[in-house]
PyMOL Python script that loads the backbone (N, CA, C, O; Angstrom):
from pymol import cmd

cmd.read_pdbstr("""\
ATOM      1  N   UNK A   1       7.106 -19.748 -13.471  1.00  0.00           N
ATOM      2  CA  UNK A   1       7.959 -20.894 -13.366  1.00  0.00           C
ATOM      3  C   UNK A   1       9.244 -20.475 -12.659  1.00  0.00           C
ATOM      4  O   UNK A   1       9.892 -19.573 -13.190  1.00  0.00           O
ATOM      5  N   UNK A   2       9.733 -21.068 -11.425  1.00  0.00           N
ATOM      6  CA  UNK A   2      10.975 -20.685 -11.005  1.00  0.00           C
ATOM      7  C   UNK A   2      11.884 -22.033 -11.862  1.00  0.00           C
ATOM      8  O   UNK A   2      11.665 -23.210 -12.151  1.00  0.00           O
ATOM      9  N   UNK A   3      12.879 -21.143 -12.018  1.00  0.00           N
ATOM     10  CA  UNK A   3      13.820 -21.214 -12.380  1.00  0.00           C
ATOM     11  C   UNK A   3      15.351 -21.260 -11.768  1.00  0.00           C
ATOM     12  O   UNK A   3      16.161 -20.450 -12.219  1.00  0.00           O
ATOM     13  N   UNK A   4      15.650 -21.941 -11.026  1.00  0.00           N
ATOM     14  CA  UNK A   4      16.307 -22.281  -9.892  1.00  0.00           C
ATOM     15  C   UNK A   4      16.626 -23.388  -9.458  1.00  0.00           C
ATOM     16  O   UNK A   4      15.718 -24.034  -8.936  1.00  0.00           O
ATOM     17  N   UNK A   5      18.274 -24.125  -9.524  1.00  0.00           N
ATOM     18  CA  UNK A   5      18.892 -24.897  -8.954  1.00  0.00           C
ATOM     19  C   UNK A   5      18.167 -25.690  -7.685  1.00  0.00           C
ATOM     20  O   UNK A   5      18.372 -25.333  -6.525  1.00  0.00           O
ATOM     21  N   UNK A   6      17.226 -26.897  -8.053  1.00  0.00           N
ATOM     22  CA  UNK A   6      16.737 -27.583  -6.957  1.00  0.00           C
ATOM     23  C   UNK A   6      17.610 -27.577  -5.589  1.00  0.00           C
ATOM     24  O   UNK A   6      17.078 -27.928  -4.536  1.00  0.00           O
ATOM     25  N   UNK A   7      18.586 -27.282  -5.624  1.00  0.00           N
ATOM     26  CA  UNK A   7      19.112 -26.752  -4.637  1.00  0.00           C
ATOM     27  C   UNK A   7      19.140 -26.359  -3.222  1.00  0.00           C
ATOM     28  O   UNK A   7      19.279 -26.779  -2.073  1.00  0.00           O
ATOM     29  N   UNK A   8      18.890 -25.113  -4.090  1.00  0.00           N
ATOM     30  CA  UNK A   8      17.980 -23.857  -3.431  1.00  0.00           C
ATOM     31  C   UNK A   8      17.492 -24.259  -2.628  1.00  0.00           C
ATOM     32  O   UNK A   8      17.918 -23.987  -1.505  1.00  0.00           O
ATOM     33  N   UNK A   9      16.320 -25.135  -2.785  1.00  0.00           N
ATOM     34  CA  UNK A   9      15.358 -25.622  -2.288  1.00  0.00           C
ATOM     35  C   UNK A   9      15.034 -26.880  -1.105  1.00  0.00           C
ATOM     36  O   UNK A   9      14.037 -27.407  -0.611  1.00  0.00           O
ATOM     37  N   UNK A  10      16.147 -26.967  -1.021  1.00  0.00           N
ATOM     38  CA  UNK A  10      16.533 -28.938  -0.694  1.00  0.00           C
ATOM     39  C   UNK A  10      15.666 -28.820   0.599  1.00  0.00           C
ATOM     40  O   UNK A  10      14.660 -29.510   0.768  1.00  0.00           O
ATOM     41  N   UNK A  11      16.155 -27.827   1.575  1.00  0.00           N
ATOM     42  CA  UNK A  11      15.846 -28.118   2.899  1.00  0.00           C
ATOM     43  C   UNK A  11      15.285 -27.781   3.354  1.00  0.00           C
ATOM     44  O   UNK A  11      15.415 -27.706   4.576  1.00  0.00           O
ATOM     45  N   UNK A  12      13.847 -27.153   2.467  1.00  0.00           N
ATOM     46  CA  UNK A  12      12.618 -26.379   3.132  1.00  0.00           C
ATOM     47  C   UNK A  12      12.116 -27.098   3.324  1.00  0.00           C
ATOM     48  O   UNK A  12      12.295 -28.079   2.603  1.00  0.00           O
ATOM     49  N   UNK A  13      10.871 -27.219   4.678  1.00  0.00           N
ATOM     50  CA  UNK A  13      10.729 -28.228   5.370  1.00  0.00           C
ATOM     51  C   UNK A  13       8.906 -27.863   4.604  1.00  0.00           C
ATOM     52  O   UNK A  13       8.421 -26.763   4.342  1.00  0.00           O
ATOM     53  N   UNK A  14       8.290 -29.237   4.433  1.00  0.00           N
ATOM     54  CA  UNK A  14       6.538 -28.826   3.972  1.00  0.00           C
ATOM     55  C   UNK A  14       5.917 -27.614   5.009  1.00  0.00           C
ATOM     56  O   UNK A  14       4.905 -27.012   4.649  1.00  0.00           O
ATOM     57  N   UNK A  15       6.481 -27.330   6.134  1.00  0.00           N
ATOM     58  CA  UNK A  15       5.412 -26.523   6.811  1.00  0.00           C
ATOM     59  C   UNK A  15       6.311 -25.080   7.415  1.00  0.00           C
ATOM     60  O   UNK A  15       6.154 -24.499   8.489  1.00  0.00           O
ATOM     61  N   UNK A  16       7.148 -24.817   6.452  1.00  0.00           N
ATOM     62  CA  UNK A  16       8.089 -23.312   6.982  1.00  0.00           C
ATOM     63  C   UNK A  16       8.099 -22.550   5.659  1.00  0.00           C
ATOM     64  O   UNK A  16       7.570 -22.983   4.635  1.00  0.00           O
ATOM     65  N   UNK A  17       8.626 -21.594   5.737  1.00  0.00           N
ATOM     66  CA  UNK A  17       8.204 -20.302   4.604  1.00  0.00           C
ATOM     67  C   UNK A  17       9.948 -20.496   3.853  1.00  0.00           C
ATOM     68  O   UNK A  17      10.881 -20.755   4.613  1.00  0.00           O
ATOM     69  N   UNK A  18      10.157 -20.356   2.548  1.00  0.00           N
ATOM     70  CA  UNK A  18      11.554 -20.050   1.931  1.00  0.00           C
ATOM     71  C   UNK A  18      12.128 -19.201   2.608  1.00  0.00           C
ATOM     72  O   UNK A  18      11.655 -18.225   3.190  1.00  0.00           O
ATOM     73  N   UNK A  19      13.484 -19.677   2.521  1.00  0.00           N
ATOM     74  CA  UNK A  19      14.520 -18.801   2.768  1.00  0.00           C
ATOM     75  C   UNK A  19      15.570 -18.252   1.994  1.00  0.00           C
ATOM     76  O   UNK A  19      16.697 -17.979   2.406  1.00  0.00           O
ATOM     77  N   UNK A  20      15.051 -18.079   0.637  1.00  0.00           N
ATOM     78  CA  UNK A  20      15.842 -17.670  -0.366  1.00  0.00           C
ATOM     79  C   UNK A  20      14.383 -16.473  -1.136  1.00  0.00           C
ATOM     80  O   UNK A  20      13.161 -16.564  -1.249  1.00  0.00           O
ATOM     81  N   UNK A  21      15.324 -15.558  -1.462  1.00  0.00           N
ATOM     82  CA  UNK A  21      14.683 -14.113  -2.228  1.00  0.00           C
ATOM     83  C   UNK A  21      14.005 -14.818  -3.511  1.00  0.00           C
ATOM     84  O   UNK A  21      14.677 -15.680  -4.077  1.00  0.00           O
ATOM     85  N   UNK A  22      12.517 -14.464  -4.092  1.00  0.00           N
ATOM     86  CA  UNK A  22      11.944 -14.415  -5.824  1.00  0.00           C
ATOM     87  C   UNK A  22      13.345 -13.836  -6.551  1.00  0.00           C
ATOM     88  O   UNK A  22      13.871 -12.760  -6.267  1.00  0.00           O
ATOM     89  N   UNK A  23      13.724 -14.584  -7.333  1.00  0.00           N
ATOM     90  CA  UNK A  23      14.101 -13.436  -8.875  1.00  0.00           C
ATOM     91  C   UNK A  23      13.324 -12.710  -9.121  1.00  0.00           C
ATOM     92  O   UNK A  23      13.694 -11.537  -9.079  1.00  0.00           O
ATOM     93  N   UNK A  24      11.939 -12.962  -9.485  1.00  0.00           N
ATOM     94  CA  UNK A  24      11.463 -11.705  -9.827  1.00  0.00           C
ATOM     95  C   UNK A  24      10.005 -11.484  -9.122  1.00  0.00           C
ATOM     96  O   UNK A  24       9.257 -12.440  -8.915  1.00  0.00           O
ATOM     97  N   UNK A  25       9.643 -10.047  -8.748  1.00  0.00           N
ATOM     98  CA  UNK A  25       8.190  -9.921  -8.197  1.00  0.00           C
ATOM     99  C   UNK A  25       7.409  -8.757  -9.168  1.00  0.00           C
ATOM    100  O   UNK A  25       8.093  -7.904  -9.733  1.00  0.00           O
ATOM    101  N   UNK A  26       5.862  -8.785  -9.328  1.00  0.00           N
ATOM    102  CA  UNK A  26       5.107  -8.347 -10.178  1.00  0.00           C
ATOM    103  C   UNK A  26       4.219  -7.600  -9.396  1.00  0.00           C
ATOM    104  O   UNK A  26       3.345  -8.172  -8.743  1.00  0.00           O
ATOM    105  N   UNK A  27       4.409  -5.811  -9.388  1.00  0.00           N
ATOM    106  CA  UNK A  27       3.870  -5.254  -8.254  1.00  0.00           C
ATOM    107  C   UNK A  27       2.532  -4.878  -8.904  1.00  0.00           C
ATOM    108  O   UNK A  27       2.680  -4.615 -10.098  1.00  0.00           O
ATOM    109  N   UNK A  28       1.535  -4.798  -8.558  1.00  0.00           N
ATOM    110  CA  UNK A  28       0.080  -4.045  -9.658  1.00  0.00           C
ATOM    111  C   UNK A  28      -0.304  -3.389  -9.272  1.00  0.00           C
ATOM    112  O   UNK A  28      -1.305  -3.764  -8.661  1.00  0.00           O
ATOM    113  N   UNK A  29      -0.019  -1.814  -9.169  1.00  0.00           N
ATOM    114  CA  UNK A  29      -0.692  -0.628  -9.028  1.00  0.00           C
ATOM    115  C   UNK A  29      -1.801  -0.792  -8.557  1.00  0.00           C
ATOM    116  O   UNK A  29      -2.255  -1.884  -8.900  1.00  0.00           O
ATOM    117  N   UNK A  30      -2.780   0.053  -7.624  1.00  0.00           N
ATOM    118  CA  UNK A  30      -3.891   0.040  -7.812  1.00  0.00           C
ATOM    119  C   UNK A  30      -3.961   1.551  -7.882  1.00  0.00           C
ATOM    120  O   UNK A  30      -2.973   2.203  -7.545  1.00  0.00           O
ATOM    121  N   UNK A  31      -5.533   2.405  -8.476  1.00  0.00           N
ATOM    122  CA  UNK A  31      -5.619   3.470  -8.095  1.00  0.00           C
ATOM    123  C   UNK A  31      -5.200   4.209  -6.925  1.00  0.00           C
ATOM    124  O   UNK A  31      -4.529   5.241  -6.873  1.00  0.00           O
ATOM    125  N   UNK A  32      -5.736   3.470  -5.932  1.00  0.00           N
ATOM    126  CA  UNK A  32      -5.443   4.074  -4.370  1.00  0.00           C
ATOM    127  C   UNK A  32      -3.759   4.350  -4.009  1.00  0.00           C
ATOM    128  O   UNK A  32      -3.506   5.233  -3.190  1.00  0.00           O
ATOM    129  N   UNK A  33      -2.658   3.596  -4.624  1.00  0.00           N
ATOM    130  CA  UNK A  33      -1.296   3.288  -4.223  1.00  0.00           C
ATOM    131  C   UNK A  33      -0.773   4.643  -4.862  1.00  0.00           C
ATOM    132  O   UNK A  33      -1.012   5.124  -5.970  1.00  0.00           O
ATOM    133  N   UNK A  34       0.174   5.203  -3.608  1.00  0.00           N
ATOM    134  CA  UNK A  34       0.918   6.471  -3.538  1.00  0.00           C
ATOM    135  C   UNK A  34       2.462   6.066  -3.888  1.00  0.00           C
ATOM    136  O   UNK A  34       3.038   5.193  -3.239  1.00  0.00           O
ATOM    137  N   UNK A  35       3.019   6.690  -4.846  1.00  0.00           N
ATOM    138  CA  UNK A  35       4.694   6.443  -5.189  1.00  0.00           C
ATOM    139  C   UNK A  35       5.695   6.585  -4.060  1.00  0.00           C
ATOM    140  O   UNK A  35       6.906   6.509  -4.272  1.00  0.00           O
ATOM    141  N   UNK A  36       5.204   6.784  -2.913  1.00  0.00           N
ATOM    142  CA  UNK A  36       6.002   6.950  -1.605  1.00  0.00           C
ATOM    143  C   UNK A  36       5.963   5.346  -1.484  1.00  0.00           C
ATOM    144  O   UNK A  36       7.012   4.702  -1.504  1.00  0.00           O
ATOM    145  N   UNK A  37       4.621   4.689  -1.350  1.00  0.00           N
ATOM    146  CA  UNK A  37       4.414   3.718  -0.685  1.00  0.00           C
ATOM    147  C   UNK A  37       5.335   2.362  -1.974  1.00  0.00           C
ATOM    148  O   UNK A  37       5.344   1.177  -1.643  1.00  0.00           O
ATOM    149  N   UNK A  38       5.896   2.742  -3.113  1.00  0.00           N
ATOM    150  CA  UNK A  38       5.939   1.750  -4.212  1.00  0.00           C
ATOM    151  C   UNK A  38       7.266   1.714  -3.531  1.00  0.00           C
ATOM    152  O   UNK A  38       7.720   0.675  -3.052  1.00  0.00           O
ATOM    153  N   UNK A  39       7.856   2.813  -3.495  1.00  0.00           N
ATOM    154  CA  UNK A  39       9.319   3.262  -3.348  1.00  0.00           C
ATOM    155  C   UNK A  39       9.935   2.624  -2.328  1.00  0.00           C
ATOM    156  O   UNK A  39      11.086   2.201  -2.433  1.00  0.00           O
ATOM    157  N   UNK A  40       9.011   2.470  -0.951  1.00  0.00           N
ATOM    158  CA  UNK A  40       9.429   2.036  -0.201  1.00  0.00           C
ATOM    159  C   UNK A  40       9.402   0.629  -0.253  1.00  0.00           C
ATOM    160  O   UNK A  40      10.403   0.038   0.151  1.00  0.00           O
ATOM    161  N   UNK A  41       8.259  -0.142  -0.755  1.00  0.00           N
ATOM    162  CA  UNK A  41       8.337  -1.226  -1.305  1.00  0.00           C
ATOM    163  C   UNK A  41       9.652  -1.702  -2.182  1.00  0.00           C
ATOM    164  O   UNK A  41      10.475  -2.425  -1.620  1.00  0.00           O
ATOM    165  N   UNK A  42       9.802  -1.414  -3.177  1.00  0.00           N
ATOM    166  CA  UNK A  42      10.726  -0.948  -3.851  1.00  0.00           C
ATOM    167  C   UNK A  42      12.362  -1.115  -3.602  1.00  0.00           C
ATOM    168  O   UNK A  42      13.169  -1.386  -4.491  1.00  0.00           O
ATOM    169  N   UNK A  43      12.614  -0.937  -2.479  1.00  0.00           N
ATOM    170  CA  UNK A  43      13.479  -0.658  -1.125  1.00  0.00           C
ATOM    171  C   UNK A  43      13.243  -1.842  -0.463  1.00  0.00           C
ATOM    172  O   UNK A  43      13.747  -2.784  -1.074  1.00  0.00           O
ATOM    173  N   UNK A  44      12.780  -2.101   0.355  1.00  0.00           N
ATOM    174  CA  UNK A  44      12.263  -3.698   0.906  1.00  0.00           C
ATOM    175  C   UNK A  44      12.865  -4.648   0.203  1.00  0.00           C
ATOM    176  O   UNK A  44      13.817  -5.255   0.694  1.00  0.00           O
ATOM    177  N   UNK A  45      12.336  -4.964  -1.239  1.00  0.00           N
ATOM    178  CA  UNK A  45      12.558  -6.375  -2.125  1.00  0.00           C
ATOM    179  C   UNK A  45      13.822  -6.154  -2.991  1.00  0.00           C
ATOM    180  O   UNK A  45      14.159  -7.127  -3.665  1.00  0.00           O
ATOM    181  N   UNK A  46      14.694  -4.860  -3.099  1.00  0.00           N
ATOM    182  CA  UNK A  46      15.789  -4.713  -3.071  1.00  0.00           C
ATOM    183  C   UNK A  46      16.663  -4.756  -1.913  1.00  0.00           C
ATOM    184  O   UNK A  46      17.860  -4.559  -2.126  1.00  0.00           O
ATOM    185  N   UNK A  47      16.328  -4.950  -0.885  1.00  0.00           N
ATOM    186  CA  UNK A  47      16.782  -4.924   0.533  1.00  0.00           C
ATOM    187  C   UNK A  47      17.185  -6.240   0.619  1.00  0.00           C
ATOM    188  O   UNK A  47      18.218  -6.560   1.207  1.00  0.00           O
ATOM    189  N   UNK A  48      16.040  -7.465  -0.222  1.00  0.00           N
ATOM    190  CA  UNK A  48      16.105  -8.243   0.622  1.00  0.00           C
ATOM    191  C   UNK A  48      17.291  -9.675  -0.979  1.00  0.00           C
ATOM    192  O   UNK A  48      17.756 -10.738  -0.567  1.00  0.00           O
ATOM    193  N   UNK A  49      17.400  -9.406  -1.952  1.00  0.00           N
ATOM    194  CA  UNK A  49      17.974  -9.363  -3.141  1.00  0.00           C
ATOM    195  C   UNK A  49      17.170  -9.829  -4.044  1.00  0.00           C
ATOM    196  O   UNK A  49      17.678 -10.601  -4.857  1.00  0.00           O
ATOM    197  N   UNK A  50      15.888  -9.552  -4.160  1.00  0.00           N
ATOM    198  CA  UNK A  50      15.037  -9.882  -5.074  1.00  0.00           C
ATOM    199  C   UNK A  50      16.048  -8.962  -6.354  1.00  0.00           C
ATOM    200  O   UNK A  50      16.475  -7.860  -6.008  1.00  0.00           O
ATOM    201  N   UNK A  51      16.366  -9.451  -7.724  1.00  0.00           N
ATOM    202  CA  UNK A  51      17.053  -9.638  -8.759  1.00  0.00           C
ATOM    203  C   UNK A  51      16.163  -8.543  -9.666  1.00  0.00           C
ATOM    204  O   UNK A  51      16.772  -7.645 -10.247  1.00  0.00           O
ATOM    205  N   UNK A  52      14.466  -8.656  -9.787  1.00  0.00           N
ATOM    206  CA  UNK A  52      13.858  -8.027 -10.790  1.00  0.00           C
ATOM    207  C   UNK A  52      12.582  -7.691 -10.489  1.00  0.00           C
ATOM    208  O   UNK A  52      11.773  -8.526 -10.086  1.00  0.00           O
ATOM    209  N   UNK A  53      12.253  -6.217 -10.692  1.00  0.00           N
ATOM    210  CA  UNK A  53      10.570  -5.788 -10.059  1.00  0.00           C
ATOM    211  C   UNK A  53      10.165  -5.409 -11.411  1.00  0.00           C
ATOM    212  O   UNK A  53      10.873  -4.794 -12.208  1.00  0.00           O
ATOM    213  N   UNK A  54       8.972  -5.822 -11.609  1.00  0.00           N
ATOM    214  CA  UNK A  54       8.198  -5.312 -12.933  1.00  0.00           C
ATOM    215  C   UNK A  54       6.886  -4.573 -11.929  1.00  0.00           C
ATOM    216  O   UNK A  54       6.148  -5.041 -11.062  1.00  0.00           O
ATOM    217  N   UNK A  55       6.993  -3.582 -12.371  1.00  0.00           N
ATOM    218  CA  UNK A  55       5.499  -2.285 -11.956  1.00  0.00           C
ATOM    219  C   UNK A  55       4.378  -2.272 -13.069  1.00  0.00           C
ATOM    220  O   UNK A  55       4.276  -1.558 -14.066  1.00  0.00           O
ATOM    221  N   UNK A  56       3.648  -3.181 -12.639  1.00  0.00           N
ATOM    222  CA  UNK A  56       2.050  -2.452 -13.440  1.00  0.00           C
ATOM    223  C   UNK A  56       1.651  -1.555 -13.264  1.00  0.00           C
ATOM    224  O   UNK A  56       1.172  -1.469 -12.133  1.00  0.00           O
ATOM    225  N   UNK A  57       1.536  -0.334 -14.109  1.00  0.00           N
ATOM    226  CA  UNK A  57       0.249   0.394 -13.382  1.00  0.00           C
ATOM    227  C   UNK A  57       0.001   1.021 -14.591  1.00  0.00           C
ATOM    228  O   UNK A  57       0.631   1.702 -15.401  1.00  0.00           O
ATOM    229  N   UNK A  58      -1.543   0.406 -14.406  1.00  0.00           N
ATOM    230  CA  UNK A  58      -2.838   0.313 -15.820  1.00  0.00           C
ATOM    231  C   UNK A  58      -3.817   1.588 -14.869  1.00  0.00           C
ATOM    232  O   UNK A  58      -5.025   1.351 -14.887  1.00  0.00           O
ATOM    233  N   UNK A  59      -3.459   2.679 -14.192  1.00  0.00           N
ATOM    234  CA  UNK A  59      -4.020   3.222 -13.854  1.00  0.00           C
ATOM    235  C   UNK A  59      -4.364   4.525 -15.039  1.00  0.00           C
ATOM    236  O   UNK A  59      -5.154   5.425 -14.754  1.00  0.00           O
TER     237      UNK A  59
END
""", "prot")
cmd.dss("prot")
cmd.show_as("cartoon", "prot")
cmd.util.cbc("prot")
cmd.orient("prot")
């Protein structure tokens, strides 16, 4: 559920991508995924002001 000042939102048009950062993103490990590659991820969605990363990894 976002949680966010309709606002936010007013002037996204039906056929263009947001222009405002998730509060929060839910990354899920897989076996194959290297901690270089999370990190840099990691980096990215803090780059961009995503607020909160939760890391699965049920590996």
């Amino acid at each position: 559920m976002i949680k966010e000042p309709i606002e936010r939102f007013a002037q996204v048009q039906s056929d263009s991508y947001l222009d405002v950062a998730p509060e929060l993103i839910v990354e899920i490990l897989s076996p194959s995924d290297a901690w270089s590659e999370l990190q840099t991820k990691l980096a990215e969605y803090f780059a961009i002001d995503v607020k909160l990363v939760w890391v699965v990894d049920r590996r």
